[in-house]
N, C-alpha and C positions, 0 to 999 in steps of 0.2 A: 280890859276885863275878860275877852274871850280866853287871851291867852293864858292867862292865870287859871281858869276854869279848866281848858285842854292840859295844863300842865297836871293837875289834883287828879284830873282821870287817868292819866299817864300814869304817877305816881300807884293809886290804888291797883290800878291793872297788874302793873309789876309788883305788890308787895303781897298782893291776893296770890298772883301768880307760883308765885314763892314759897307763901306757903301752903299749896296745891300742892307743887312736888317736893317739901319737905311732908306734906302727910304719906305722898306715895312711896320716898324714900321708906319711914317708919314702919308701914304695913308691909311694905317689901322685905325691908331687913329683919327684920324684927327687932329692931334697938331703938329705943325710947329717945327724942330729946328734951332736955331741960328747957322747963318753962323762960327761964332767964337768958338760953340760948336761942330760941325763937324768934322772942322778942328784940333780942339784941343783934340778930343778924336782918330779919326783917326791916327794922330801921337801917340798916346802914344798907339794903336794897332799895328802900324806900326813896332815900335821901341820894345814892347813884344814882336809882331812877329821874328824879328829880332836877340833879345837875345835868344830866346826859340829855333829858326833854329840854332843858334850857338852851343848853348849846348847840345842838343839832335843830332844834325850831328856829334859833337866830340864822345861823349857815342857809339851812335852806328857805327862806323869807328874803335872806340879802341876795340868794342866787337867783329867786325869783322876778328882782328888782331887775 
C-alpha cells in the first residue's frame, strides 16, 4: 500500500510540476495555450510520471536487496 501511495505523490508532483512551467512559459511568451492542449499533455506527463516511478522504485528496491 505504501508503495501505491509514494507512486500518486510522484505522479501529482510531476503533473503540478508541469504545469507550473507551462504557466511560466505562457506569462513569458505571451502565447496562450489551449485548454485541450494542457490537459492532454499533462496526462501523458502524468502517466510518464507514473511508469518512470514504477520502474525506477522496482531497480532501486532490488538493488537494495
Amino acid at each position: 500500500m505504501r508503495d501505491w501511495r509514494r507512486s500518486v505523490g510522484w505522479v501529482a508532483l510531476g503533473a503540478l510540476s508541469y504545469l507550473v512551467l507551462l504557466q511560466g512559459y505562457e506569462l513569458w511568451s505571451g502565447e496562450r495555450v489551449t485548454l485541450l492542449a494542457k490537459v492532454g499533455t499533462t496526462v501523458a506527463v502524468a502517466v510518464l510520471t507514473l511508469v518512470g516511478t514504477a520502474l525506477l522504485g522496482r531497480r532501486l528496491d532490488a538493488r537494495a536487496r
